[in-house]
N, C-alpha and C positions, 0 to 999 in steps of 0.2 A: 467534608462537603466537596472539594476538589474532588476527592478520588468519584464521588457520585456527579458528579458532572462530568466526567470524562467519560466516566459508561456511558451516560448517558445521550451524549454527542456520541460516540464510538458506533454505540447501537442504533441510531437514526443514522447517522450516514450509511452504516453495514446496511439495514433495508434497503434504503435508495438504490444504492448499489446494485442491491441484488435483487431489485425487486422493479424496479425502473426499468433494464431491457424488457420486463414479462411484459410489462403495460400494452406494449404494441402489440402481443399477441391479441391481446380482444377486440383489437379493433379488423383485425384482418377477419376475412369473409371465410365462413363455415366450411365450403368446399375446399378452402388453401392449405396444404401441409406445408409443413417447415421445411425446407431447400436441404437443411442437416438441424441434425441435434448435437449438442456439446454440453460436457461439464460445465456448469458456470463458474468462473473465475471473477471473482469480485473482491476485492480489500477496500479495506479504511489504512491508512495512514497519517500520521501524527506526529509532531516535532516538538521539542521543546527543551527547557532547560533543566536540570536537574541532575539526582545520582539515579532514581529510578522515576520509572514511570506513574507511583506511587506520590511520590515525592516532588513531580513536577507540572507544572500545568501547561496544558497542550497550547503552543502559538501557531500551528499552524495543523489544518488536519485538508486533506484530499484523500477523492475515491479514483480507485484506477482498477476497469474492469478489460478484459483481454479476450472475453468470447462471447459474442462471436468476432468481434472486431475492438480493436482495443479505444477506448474513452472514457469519461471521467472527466472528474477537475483537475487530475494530473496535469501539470505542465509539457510533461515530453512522453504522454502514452505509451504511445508505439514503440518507442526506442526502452523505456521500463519494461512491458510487457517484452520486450525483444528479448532482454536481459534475464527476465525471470524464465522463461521459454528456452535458454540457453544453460539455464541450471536446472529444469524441470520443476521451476516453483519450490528450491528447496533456498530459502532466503538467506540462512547459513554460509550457505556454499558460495555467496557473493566474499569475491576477494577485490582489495584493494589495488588502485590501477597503481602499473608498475610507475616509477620515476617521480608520485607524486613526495612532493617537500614538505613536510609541517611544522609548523612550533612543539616544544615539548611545554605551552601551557595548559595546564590542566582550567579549563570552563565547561564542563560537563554536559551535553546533548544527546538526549534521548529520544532514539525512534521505537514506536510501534507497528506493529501492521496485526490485523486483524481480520479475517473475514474468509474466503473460501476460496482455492484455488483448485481447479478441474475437480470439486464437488467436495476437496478434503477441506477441513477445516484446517485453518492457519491462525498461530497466535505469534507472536515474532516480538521480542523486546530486546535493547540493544543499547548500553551507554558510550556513547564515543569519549575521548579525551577532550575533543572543541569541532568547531566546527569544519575544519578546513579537514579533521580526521575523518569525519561521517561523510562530508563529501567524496573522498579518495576512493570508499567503498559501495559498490551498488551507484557507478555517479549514473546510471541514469534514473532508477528504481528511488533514490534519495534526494535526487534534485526537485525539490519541489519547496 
């Protein structure tokens, strides 16, 4: 049942997401084109404790969308989207900042992300050691 409640939070936020910038298009007047067009970039996001994501249930989830302009419930958009934009959306490729310090306790934190960036889809799962690990890496992209 957990695991179907988290799709299913997953999947309502992903809409929102991605489906919450279009809104304003209907309101805007028939003669109006779009200024540009872009891939949309929309994620879900989701934190929790566990070994997998499977096995854990989500305490925290935010949406962080980056185009045309970055916002969401993310806490620090801009600087997230910065950061993914600096890797070219490839979520992997976030490395941990240099000098950070950690405990060797193992408390198990797992993130997800989920949802579309510049129109590809993105699945991203990830188990850190605790939490001051998950931090270290992606801190802007994971701070939330």
């Amino acid at each position: 049942m957990r695991n179907t409640a988290r799709w299913a939070m997953t999947l309502g936020l992903t809409a929102t997401a991605v489906c919450g910038p279009l809104s304003g298009a209907a309101l805007a007047s028939p003669g109006q084109a779009p200024t540009a067009l872009y891939a949309p970039s929309a994620l879900v996001l989701t934190v929790g404790h566990g070994e997998s994501a499977a096995a854990a249930t989500p305490e925290r989830a935010v949406t962080l969308t980056c185009a045309p302009r970055p916002s969401g419930t993310h806490p620090v958009a801009a600087s997230a989207c910065a950061e993914l934009r600096g890797v070219g959306g490839d979520i992997h490729a976030l490395t941990a900042t240099d000098g950070v310090m950690c405990t060797k306790q193992y408390d198990p934190v797992v993130v997800t992300v989920d949802g579309v960036w510049q129109g590809q889809r993105v699945s991203y799962e990830r188990t850190f050691s605790n939490e001051c690990v998950k931090n270290a890496y992606g801190s802007g992209v994971f701070a939330f």
